[in-house]
C-alpha positions as CSV (number, residue, x, y, z in Angstrom):
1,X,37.4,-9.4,3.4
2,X,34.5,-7.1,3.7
3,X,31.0,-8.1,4.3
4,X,28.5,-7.0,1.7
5,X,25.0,-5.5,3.3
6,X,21.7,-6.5,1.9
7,X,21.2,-3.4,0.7
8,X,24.7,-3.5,-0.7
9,X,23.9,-6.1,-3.0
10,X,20.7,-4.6,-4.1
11,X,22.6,-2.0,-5.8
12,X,25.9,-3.8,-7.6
13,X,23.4,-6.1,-9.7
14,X,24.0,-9.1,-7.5
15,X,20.8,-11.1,-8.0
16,X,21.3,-14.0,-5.6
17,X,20.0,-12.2,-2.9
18,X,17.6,-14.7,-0.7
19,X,14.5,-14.3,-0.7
20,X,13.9,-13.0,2.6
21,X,16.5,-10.5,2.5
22,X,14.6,-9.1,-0.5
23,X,11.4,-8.8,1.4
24,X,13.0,-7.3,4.6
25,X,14.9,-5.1,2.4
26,X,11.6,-3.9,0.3
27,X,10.0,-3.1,3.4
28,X,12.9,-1.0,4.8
29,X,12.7,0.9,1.2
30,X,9.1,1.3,0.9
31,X,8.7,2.7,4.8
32,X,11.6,5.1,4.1
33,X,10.3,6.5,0.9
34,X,6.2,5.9,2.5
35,X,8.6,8.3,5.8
36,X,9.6,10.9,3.2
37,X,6.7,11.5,1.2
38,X,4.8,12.2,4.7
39,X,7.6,14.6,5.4
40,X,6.8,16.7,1.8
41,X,3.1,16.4,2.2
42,X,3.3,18.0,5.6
43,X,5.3,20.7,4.6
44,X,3.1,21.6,2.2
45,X,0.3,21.6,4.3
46,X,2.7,24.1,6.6
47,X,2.9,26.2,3.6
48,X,-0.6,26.0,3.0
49,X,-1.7,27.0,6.5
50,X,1.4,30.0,6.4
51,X,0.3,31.4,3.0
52,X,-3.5,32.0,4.5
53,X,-1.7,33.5,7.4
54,X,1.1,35.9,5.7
55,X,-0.5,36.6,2.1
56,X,-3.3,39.3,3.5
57,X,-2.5,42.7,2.7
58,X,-2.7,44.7,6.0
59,X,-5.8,47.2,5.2
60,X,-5.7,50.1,7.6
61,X,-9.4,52.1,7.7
62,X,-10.5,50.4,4.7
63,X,-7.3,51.5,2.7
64,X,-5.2,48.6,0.8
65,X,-2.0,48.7,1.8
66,X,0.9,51.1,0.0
67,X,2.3,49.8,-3.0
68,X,5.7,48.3,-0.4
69,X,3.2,45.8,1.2
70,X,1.8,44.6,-2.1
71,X,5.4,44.0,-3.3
72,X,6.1,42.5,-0.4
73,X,3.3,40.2,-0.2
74,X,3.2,38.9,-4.2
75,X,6.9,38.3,-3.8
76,X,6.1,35.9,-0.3
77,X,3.2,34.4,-2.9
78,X,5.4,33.6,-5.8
79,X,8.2,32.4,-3.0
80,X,5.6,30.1,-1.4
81,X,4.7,29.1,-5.0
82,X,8.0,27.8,-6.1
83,X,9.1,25.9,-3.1
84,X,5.1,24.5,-3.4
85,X,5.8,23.1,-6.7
86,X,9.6,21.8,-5.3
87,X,7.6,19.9,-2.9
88,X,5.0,19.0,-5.2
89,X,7.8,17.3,-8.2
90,X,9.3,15.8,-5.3
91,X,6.2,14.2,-3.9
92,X,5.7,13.1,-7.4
93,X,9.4,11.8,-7.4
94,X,9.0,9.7,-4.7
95,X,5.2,8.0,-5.7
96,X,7.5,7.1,-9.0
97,X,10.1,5.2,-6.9
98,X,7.6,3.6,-4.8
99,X,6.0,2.4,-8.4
100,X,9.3,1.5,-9.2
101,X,10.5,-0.6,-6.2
102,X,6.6,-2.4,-6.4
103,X,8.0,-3.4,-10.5
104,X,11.2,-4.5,-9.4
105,X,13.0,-1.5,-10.7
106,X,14.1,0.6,-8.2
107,X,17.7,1.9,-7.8
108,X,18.0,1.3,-12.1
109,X,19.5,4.5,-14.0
110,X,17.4,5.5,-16.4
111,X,20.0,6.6,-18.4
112,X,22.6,3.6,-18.7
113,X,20.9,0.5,-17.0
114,X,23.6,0.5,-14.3
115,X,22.4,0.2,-10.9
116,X,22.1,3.6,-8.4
117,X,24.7,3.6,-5.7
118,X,23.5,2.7,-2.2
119,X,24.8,6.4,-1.1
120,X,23.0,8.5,-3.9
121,X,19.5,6.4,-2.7
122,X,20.4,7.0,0.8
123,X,20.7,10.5,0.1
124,X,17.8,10.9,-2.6
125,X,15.6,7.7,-2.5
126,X,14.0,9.1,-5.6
127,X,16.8,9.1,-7.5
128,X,16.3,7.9,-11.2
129,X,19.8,8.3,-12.6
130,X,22.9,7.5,-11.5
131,X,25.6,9.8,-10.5
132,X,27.5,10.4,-13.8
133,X,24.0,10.3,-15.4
134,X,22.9,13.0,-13.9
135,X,25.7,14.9,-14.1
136,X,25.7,14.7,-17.4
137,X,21.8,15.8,-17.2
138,X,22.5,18.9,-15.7
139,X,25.5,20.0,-18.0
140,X,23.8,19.1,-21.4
141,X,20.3,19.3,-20.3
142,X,19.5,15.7,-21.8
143,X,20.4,12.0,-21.6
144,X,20.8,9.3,-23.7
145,X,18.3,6.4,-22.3
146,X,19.7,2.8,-22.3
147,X,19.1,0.6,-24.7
148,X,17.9,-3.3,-24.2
């Protein structure tokens, strides 16, 4: 017979969890995604500080610089832009699940009503939809949302 973990239980719908398992475990959840969110906001504070550094055009006696280093430098600016707004939807993501754990709702697909596996919110606390979910996001670009 195998044990089942708090955090187990959170995420097979069993609802006879005690009451002090709940709280411990909504601690552990909160610091963790409270841990990540520092982690994106500091990279993009990184980014911030390396786009003032390595976004200046080198200007040689008052010349701009040839037409290579202004390629060069609006590709590193649209490059620093994406992965800005990566860490920015992320950041987002993860102020949604902290919202979501506060309601009561956390580790809930959004698109069936079946609870998140304990190893997809291990690996992506933020997660919204379950596995075959989002799977089926990415292939057909939509979902259809639970009902009830």
């Amino acid at each position: 017979m195998t044990s089942v973990g708090v955090s187990d239980r959170l995420t097979t719908g069993d609802n006879v969890m005690p009451r002090k398992a709940k709280k411990d475990l909504k601690k552990a959840l909160t610091r963790r995604l409270m841990e990540e969110r520092k982690l994106v906001m500091k990279r993009l504070l990184l980014l911030r500080r390396a786009g003032v550094e390595t976004l200046a055009v080198p200007e040689e006696e008052g010349r701009k610089g040839d037409l290579l280093d202004q390629a060069q430098a609006s590709l590193r600016k649209e490059v620093e832009s994406a992965i800005r707004e990566q860490l920015l939807a992320r950041a987002a993501s993860l102020e949604r699940a902290y919202r979501k754990l506060i309601a009561g709702t956390y580790g809930i697909c959004e698109g069936c009503g079946q609870m998140i596996s304990r190893s997809r919110l291990e690996a992506m606390p933020e997660a919204i939809y379950c596995t075959p979910c989002q799977e089926k996001k990415e292939n057909t670009g939509r979902i259809i949302r639970a009902t009830g």
